[in-house]
PyMOL Python script that loads the backbone (N, CA, C, O; Angstrom):
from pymol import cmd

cmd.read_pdbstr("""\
ATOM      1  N   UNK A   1       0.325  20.028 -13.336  1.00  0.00           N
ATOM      2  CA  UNK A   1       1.738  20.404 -13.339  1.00  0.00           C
ATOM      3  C   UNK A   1       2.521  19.491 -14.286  1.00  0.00           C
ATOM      4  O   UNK A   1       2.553  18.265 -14.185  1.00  0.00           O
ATOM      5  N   UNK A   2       3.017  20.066 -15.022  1.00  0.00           N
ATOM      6  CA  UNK A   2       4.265  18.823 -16.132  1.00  0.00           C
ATOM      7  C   UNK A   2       5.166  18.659 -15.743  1.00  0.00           C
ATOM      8  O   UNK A   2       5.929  19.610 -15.573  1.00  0.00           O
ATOM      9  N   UNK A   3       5.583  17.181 -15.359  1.00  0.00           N
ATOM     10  CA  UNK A   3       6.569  16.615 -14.839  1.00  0.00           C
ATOM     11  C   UNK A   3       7.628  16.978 -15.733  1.00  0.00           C
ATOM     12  O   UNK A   3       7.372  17.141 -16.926  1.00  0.00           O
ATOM     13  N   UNK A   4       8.600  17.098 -15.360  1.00  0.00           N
ATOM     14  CA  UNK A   4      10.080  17.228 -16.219  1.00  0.00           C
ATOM     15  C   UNK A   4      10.652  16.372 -16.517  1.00  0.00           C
ATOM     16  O   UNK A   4      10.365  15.717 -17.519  1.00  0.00           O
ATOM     17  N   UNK A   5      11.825  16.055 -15.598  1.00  0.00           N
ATOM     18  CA  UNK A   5      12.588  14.485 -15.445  1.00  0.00           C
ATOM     19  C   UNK A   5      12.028  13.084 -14.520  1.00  0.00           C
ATOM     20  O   UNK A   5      11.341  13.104 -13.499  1.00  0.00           O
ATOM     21  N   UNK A   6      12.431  12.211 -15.060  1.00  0.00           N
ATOM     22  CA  UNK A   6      12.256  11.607 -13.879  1.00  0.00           C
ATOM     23  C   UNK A   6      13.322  11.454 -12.582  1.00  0.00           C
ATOM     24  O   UNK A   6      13.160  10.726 -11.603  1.00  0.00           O
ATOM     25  N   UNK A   7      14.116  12.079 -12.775  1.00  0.00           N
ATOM     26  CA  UNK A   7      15.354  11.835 -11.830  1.00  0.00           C
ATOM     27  C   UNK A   7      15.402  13.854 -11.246  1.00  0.00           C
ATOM     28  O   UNK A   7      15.959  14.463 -10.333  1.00  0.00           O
ATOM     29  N   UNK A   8      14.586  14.193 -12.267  1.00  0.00           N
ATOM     30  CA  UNK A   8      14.336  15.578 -11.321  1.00  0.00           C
ATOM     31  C   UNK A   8      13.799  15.975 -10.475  1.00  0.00           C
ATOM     32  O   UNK A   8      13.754  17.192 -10.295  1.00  0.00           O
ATOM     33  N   UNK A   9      13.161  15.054  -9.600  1.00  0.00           N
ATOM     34  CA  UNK A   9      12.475  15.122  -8.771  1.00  0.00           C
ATOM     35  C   UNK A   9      13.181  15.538  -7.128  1.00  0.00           C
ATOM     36  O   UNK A   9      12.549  15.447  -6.075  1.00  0.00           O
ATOM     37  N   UNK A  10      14.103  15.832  -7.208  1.00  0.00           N
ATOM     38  CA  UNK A  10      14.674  16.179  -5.649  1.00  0.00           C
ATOM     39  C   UNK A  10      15.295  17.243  -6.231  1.00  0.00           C
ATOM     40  O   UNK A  10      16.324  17.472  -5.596  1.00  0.00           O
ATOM     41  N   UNK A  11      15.142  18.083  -7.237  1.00  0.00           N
ATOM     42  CA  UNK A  11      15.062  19.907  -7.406  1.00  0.00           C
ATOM     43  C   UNK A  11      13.996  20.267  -7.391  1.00  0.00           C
ATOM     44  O   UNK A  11      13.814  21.427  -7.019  1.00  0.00           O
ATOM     45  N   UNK A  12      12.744  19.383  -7.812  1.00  0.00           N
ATOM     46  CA  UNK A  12      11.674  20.426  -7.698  1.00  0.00           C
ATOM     47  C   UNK A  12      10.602  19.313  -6.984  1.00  0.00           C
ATOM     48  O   UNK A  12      10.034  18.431  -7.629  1.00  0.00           O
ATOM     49  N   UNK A  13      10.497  19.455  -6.038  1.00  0.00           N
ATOM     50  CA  UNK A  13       9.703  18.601  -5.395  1.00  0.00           C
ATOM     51  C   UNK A  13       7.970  19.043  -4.849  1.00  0.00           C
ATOM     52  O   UNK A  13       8.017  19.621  -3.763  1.00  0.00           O
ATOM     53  N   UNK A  14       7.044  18.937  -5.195  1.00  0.00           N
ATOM     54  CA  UNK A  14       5.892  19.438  -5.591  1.00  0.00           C
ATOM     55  C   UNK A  14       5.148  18.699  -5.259  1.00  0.00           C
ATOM     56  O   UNK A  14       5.097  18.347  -4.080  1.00  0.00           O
ATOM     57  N   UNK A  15       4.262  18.183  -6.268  1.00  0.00           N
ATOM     58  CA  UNK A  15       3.464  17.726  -6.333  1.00  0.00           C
ATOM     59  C   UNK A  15       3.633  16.205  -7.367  1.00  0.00           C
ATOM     60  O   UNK A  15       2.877  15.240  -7.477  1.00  0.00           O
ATOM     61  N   UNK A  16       4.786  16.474  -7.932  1.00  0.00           N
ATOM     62  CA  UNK A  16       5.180  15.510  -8.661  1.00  0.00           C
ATOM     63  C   UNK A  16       6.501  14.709  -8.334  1.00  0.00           C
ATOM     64  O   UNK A  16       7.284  14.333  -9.206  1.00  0.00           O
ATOM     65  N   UNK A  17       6.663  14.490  -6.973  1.00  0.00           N
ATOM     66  CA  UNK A  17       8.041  13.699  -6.666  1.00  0.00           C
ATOM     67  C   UNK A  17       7.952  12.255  -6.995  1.00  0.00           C
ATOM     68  O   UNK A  17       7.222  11.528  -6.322  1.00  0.00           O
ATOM     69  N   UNK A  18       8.640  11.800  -7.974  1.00  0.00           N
ATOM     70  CA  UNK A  18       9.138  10.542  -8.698  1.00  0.00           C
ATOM     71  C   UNK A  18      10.662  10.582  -9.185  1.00  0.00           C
ATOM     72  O   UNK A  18      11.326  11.310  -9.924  1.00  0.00           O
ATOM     73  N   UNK A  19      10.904   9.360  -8.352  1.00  0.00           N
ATOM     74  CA  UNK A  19      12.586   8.949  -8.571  1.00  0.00           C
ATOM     75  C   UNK A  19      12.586   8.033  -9.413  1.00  0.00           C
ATOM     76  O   UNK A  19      13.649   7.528  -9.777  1.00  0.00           O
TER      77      UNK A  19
END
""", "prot")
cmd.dss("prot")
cmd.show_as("cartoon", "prot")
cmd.util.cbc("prot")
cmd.orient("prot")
């Protein structure tokens, strides 16, 4: 999965949640 933002993580919360 490709991470987006790093501060995007509490819109798309998956498999890749990083704040």
């Amino acid at each position: 999965m490709p991470r987006k933002k790093l501060n995007d993580g509490t819109n798309s919360k998956s498999n890749f949640t990083e704040y």
